[in-house]
C-alpha positions as CSV (number, residue, x, y, z in Angstrom):
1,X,-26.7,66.4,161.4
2,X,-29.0,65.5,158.5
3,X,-30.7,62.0,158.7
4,X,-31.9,59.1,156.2
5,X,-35.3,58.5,157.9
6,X,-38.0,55.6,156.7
7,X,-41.5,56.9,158.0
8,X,-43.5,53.6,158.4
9,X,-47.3,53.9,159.2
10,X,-49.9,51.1,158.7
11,X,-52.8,52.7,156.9
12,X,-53.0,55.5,154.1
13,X,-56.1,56.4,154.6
14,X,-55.8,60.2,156.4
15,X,-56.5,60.5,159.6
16,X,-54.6,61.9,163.1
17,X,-51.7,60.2,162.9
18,X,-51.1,60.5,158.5
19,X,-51.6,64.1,159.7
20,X,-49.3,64.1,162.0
21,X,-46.5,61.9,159.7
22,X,-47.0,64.4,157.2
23,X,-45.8,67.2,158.9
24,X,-43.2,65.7,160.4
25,X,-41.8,64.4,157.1
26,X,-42.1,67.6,155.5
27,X,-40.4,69.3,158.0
28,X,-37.5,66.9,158.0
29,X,-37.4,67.3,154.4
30,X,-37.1,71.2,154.8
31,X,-34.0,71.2,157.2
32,X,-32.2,69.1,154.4
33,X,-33.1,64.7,155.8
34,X,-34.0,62.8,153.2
35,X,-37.4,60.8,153.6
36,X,-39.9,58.4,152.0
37,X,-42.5,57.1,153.7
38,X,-44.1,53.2,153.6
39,X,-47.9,52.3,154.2
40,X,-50.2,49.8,153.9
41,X,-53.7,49.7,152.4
42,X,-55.9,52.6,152.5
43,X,-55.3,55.7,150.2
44,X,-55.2,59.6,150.6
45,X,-51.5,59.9,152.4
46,X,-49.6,59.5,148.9
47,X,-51.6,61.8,147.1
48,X,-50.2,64.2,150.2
49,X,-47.0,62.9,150.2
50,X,-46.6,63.8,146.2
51,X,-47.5,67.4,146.8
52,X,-44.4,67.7,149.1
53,X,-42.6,65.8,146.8
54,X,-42.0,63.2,149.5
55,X,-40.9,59.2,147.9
56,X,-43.7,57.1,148.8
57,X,-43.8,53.2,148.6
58,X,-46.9,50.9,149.4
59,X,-46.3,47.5,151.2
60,X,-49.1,45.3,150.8
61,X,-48.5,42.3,153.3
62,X,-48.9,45.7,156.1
63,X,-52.2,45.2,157.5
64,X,-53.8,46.4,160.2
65,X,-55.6,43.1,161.5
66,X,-53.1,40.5,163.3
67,X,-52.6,38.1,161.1
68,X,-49.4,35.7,161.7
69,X,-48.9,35.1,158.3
70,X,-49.3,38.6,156.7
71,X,-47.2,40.4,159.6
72,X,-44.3,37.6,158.8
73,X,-44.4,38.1,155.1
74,X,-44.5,42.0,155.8
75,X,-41.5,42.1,158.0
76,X,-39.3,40.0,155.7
77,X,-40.1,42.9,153.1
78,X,-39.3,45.5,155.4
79,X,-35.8,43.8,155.8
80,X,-35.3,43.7,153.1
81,X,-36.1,47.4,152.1
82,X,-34.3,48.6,154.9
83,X,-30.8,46.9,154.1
84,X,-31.1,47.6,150.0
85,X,-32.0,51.8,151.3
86,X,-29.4,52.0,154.2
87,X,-31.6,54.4,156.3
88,X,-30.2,55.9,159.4
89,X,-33.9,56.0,161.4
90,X,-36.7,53.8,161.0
91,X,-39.8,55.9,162.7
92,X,-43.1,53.8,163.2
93,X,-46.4,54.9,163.7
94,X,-49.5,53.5,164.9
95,X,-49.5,49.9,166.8
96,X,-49.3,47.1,163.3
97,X,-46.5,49.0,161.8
98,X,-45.0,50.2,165.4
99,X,-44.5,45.7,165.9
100,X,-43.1,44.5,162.8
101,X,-41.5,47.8,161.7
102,X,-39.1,47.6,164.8
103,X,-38.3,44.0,164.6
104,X,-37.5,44.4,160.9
105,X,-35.6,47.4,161.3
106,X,-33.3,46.0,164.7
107,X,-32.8,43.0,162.1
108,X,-31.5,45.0,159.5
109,X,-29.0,47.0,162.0
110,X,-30.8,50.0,161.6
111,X,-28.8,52.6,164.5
112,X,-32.3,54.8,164.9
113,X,-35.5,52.8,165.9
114,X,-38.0,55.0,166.9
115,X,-41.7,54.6,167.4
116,X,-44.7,57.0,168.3
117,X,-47.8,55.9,170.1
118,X,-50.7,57.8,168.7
119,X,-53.2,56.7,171.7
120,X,-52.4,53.0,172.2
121,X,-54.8,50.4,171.6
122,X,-55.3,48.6,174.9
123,X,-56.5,51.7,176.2
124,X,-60.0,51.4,174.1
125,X,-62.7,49.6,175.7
126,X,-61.6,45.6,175.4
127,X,-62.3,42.2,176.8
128,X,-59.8,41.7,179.5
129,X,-57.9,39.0,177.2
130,X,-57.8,41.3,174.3
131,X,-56.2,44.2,176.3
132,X,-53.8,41.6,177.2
133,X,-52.5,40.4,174.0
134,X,-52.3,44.2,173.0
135,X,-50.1,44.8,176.1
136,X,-47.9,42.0,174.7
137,X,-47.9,43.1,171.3
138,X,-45.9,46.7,172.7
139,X,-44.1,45.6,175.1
140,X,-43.1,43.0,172.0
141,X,-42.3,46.0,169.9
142,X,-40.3,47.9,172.5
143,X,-37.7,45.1,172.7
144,X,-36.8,46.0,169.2
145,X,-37.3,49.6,169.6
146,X,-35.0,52.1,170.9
147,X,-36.8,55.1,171.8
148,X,-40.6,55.8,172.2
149,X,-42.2,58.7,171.9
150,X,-46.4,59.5,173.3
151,X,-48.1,62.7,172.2
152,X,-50.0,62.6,175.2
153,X,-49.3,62.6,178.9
154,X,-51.3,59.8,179.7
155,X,-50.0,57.4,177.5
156,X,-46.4,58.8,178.3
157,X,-47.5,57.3,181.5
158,X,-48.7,54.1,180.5
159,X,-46.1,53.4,178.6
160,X,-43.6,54.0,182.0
161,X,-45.9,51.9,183.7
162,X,-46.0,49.4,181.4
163,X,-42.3,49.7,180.8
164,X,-42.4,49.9,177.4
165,X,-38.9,50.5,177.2
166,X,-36.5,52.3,180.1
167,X,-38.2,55.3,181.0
168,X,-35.1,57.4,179.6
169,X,-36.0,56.3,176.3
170,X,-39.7,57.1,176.7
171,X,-40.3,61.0,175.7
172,X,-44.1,62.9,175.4
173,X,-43.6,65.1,172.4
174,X,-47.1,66.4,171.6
175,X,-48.6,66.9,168.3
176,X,-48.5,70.1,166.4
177,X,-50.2,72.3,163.4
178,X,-48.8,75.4,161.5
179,X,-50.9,78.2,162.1
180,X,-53.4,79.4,159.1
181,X,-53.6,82.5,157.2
182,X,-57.0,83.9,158.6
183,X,-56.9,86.0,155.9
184,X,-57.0,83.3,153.4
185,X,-60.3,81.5,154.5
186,X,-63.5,82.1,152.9
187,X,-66.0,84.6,153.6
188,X,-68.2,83.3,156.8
189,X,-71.5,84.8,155.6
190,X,-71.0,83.1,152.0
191,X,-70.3,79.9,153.2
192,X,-72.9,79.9,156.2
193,X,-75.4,81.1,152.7
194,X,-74.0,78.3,150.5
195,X,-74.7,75.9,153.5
196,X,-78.1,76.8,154.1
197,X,-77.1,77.7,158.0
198,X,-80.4,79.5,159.1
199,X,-79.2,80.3,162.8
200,X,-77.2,82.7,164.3
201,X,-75.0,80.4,166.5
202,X,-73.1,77.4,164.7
203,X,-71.2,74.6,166.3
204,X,-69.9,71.7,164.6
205,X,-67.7,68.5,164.5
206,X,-64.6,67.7,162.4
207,X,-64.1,64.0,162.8
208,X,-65.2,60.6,160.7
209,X,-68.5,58.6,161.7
210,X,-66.6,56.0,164.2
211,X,-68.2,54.9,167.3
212,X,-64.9,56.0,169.3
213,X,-65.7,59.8,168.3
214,X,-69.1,59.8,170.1
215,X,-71.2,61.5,167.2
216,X,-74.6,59.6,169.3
217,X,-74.1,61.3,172.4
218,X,-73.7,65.0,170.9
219,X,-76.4,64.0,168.4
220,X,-78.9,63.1,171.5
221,X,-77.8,66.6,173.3
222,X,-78.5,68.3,170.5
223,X,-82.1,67.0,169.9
224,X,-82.7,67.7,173.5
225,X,-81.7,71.1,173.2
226,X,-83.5,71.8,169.9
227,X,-86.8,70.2,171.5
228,X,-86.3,72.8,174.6
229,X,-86.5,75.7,171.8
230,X,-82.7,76.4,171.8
231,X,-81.5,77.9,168.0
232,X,-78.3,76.7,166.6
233,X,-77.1,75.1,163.5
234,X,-74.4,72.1,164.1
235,X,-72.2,70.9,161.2
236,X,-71.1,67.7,161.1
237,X,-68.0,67.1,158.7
238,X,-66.7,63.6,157.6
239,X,-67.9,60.4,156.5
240,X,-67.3,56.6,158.3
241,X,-69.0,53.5,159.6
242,X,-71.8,55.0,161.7
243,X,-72.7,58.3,159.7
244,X,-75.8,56.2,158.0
245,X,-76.9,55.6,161.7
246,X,-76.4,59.3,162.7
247,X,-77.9,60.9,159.9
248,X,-81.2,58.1,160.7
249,X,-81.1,59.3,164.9
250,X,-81.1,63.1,163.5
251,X,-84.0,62.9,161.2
252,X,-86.0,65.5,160.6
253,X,-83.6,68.2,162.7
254,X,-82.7,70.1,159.6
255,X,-80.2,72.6,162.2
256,X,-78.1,69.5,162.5
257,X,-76.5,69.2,159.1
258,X,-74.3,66.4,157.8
259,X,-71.5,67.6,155.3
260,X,-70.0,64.7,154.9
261,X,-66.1,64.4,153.4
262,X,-64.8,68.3,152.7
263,X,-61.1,69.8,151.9
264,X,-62.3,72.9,153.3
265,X,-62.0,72.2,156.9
266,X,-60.5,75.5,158.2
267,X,-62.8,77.5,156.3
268,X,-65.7,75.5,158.3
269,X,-64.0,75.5,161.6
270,X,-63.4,79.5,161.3
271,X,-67.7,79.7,160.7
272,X,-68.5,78.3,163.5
273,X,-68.9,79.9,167.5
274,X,-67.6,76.6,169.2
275,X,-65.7,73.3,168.0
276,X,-66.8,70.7,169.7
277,X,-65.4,67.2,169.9
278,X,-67.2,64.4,171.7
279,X,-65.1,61.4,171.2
280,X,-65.0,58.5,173.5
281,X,-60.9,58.1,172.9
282,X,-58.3,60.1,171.7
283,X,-54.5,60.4,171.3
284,X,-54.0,64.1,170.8
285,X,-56.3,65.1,168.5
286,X,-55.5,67.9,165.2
287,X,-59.0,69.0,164.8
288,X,-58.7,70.7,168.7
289,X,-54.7,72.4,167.7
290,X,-56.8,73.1,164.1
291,X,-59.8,75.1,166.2
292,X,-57.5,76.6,168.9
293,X,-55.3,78.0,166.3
294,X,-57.9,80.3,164.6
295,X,-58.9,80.8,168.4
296,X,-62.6,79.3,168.6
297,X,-63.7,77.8,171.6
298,X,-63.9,74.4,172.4
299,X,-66.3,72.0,174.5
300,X,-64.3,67.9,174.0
301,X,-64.6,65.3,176.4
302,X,-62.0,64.0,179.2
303,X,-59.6,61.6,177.0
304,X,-56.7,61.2,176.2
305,X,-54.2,64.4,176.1
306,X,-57.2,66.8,176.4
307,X,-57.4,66.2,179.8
308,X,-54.1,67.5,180.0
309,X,-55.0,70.4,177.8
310,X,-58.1,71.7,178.2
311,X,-59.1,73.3,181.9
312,X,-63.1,73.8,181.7
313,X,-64.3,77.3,181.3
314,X,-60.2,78.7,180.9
315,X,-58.7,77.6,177.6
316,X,-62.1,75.3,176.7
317,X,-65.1,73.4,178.1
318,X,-65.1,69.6,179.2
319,X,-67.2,66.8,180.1
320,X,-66.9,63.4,180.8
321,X,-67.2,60.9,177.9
322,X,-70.1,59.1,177.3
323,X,-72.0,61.4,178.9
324,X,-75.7,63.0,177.1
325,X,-76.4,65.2,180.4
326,X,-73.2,66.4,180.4
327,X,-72.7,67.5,176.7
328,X,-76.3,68.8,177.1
329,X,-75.6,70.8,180.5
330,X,-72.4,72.3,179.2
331,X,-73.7,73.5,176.0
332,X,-76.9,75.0,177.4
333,X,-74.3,77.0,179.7
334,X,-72.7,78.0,176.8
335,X,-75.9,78.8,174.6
336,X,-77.1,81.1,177.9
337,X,-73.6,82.4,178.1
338,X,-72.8,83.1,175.0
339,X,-70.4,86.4,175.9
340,X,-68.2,84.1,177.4
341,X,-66.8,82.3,174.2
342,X,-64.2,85.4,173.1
343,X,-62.0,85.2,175.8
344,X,-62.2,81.3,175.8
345,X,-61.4,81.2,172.1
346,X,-58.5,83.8,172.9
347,X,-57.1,81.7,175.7
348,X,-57.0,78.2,173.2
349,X,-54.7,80.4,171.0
350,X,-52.3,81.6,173.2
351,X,-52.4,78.1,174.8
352,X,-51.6,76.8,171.1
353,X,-48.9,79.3,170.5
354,X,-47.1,78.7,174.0
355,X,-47.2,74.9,173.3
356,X,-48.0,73.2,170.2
357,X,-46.4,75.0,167.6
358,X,-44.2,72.9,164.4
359,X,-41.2,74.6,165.3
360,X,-41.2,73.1,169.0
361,X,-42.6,70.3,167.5
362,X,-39.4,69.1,165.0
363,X,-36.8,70.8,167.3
364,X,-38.1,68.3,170.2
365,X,-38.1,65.1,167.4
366,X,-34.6,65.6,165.8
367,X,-33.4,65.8,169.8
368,X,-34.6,62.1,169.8
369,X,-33.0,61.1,167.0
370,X,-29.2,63.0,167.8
371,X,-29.6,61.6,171.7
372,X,-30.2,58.0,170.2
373,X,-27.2,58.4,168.0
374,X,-24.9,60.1,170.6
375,X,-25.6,56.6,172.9
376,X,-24.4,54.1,170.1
């Protein structure tokens, strides 16, 4: 059964959860469902969208602060969209859009109103009040909702716990990359040249400056390290907030090197000896799926669905978040241990293939939609 499907997300700017719309709608658009996709401010996803040949629209009243009066105004647009285009699913993503995407769509009579959690809000670190009106603001959206899908464990269980809907209606489908063409990436030694890498052993980070991806704490590790004589190069890829205040805690360390926004992530990830990822909270991360499918080892931290992925010193290395003397233990291990990385790399991969792969992926989402069509 093909679908109409309205992919509704609150920002445009790319990050976990773009990533994860665009591969969905792509693949939707491959088996032959017709898609276009709606966002807010923020640019990058319809640039994307365009080289899939995906219909993209912008709603401006979608923003991603509460605001009573914007959220209104966007919802009578969406209404209004969604009669005029008839769609037969209306799938939100990310918390803003998740709210007043559902209540416009159970308005407009859509049959297929589906949401996915990409790490829900309440779980960051909040005032007591704030995680409370956050609470409110899902279990809100579920009443309009029909189906809700996690791509994590964990917040397949909070949302049960919660009851953010009837637990039959709550799947964990979790996120998913295509495999790259190894054969396709740059030359290591050219890059490693072009980049000025002067060590052997490189590590790195694929992730923007927020203060939820825990640059500080691998940063202080790091400096430790290098101050104890160890030799390594890290590469740090991606701009935000807090890269002004990184780059100013990491002065004068020239083997930790800041790379700032590149399109050549894969070709980075495939330079270095270990991926590491030090974030304070996660959903289900693509840069981990990115590094496990060209089968590098990785050292993350215990959040969100890595906890559920990673088993320390099997498939990965992990720490608790938050955690200097942790980050700095593990990686000194793995700097004295260095013949152990190969068949950790090799494990991530087969982990990956067994797991997370796009065809599981889609097969698992269209299930969703036919199961919530088969109960009208």
């Amino acid at each position: 059964m093909s679908y109409k499907v309205a992919q509704i997300i609150t920002q445009a700017e790319m990050g976990g959860a773009q990533k994860h719309l665009l591969i969905l709608s792509d693949e939707l658009k491959k088996l032959g469902n017709e898609v276009k996709v709606y966002a807010g401010e923020g640019t990058g996803l319809e640039l994307q969208l365009e080289k899939l040949n995906i219909s993209f629209e912008r709603v401006e009243n979608l923003k991603r602060e509460i605001s009573l009066v914007y959220d209104l105004k966007a919802i009578v647009s969406f209404i209004k969209i969604f009669k005029k285009e008839k769609f037969d699913v209306v799938h939100c993503h990310s918390s803003k859009a998740g709210l007043v995407g559902r209540i416009a769509a159970r308005i407009a009579g859509v049959k297929i109103v589906t949401y996915t959690a990409h790490g829900f809000v309440f779980n960051e670190p909040m005032s007591s009040l704030k995680r409370k009106i956050y609470i409110a603001i899902e279990k809100i959206g579920a009443i309009f909702g029909n189906r809700l899908i996690a791509v994590s464990k964990k917040d397949y269980q909070c949302a049960i716990d919660y009851k953010l809907g009837r637990k039959k209606n709550i799947y964990y489908i979790p996120n998913a990359v295509n495999e790259v063409d190894r054969k396709s990436l740059k030359n290591c030694d050219v890059l490693k040249q072009q980049l000025e890498v002067e060590n052997d052993f490189v590590l790195g980070v694929a992730a923007n400056f927020y203060e939820t991806k825990g640059h500080r704490y691998l940063i202080d590790a790091l400096i430790k390290l290098t101050n104890e004589g160890y030799k390594f190069s890290c590469l740090l890829i991606g701009d935000g907030k807090t890269k002004e205040e990184m780059m100013k805690k990491a002065e004068g360390y020239n083997n930790i090197k800041f790379l700032g926004f590149r399109k050549d992530n894969y070709d980075l990830i495939n330079c270095m000896d270990l991926f590491v990822l030090p974030s304070v909270k996660e959903g289900m991360p693509y840069a981990i799926l990115e590094a496990m499918t060209l089968a590098k080892p990785i050292l993350c931290t215990k959040v969100g669905a890595l906890t559920d992925m990673i088993e320390d010193g099997n498939n990965g290395f992990i720490v608790d978040p938050e955690s200097v003397e942790q980050l700095y233990e593990k990686l000194k291990y793995i700097l004295d241990n260095k013949d152990v990385l190969i068949n950790v790399g090799k494990s991530g991969y087969n982990y990956y293939k067994k797991n997370f792969t796009v065809d599981l992926f889609i097969k698992d989402v269209l299930k969703v939609y036919d199961e919530t069509m088969e109960s009208r």
